[in-house]
PAGUNU-952463 format. One line per field, with one value per residue (C-alpha): residue in one letter; x, y, z. Coordinates in Angstrom, 2 decimals, m for minus. Example, Ala and Ser with C-alpha at 12.3 -4.5 7.8 and 13.67 -1.06 7.14 Angstrom:
aa: A; S;
px: 12.30; 13.67;
py: m4.50; m1.06;
pz: 7.80; 7.14;
! end
This chain:
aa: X; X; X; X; X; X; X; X; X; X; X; X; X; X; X; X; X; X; X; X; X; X; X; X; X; X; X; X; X; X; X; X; X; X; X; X; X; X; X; X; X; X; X; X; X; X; X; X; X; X; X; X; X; X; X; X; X; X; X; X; X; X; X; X;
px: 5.12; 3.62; 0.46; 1.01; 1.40; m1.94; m3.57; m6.11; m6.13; m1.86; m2.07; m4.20; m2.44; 0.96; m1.17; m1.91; 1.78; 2.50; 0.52; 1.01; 4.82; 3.61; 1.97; 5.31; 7.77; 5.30; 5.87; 9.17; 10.17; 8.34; 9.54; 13.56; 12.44; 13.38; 11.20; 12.83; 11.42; 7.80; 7.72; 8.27; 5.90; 3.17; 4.28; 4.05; 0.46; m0.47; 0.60; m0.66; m3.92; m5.93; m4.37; m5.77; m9.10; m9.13; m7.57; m10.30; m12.83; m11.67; m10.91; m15.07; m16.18; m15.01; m16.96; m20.07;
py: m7.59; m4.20; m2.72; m1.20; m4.21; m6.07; m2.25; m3.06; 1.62; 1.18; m1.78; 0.24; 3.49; 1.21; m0.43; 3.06; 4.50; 1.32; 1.91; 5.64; 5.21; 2.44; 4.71; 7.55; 4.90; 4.37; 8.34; 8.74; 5.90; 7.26; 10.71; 8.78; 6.65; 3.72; 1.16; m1.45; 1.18; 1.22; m2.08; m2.41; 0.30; m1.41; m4.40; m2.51; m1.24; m5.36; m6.24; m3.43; m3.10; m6.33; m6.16; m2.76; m3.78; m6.25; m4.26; m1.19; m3.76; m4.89; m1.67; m0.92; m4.01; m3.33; 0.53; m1.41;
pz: 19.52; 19.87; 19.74; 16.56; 14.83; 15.93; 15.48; 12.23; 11.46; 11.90; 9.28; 7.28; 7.13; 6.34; 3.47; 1.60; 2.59; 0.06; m2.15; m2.61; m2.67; m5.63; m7.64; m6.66; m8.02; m11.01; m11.55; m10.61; m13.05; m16.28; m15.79; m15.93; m18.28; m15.56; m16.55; m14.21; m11.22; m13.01; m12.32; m9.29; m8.68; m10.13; m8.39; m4.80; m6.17; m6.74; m3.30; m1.32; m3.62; m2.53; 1.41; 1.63; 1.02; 2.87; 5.94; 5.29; 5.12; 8.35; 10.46; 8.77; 10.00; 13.28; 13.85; 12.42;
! end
């Protein structure tokens, strides 16, 4: 395994590159009238929503 995977900031930043492309598909989705691609957005935001608080709360905990 690499650094980057055991890296708390690299888990971090992957957590909101999830959630942002969430809230894209979310977007992306209502403007095509998709709705099978809102929801998986929304279902990217669920999943990447509580693990990035957890992670930020982590990566704080650590500078602290």
């Amino acid at each position: 395994m690499g650094w980057w995977r055991r890296s708390p900031s690299v888990r971090l930043v992957a957590g909101v590159m999830l959630a942002l492309s969430g809230v894209e598909m979310v977007r992306w989705g209502a403007d095509a009238g998709n709705v099978p691609m809102q929801i998986a957005g929304v279902g990217a935001g669920v999943v990447a929503g509580p693990a990035l608080v957890l992670r930020a709360l982590w990566v704080l905990k650590s500078f602290i």
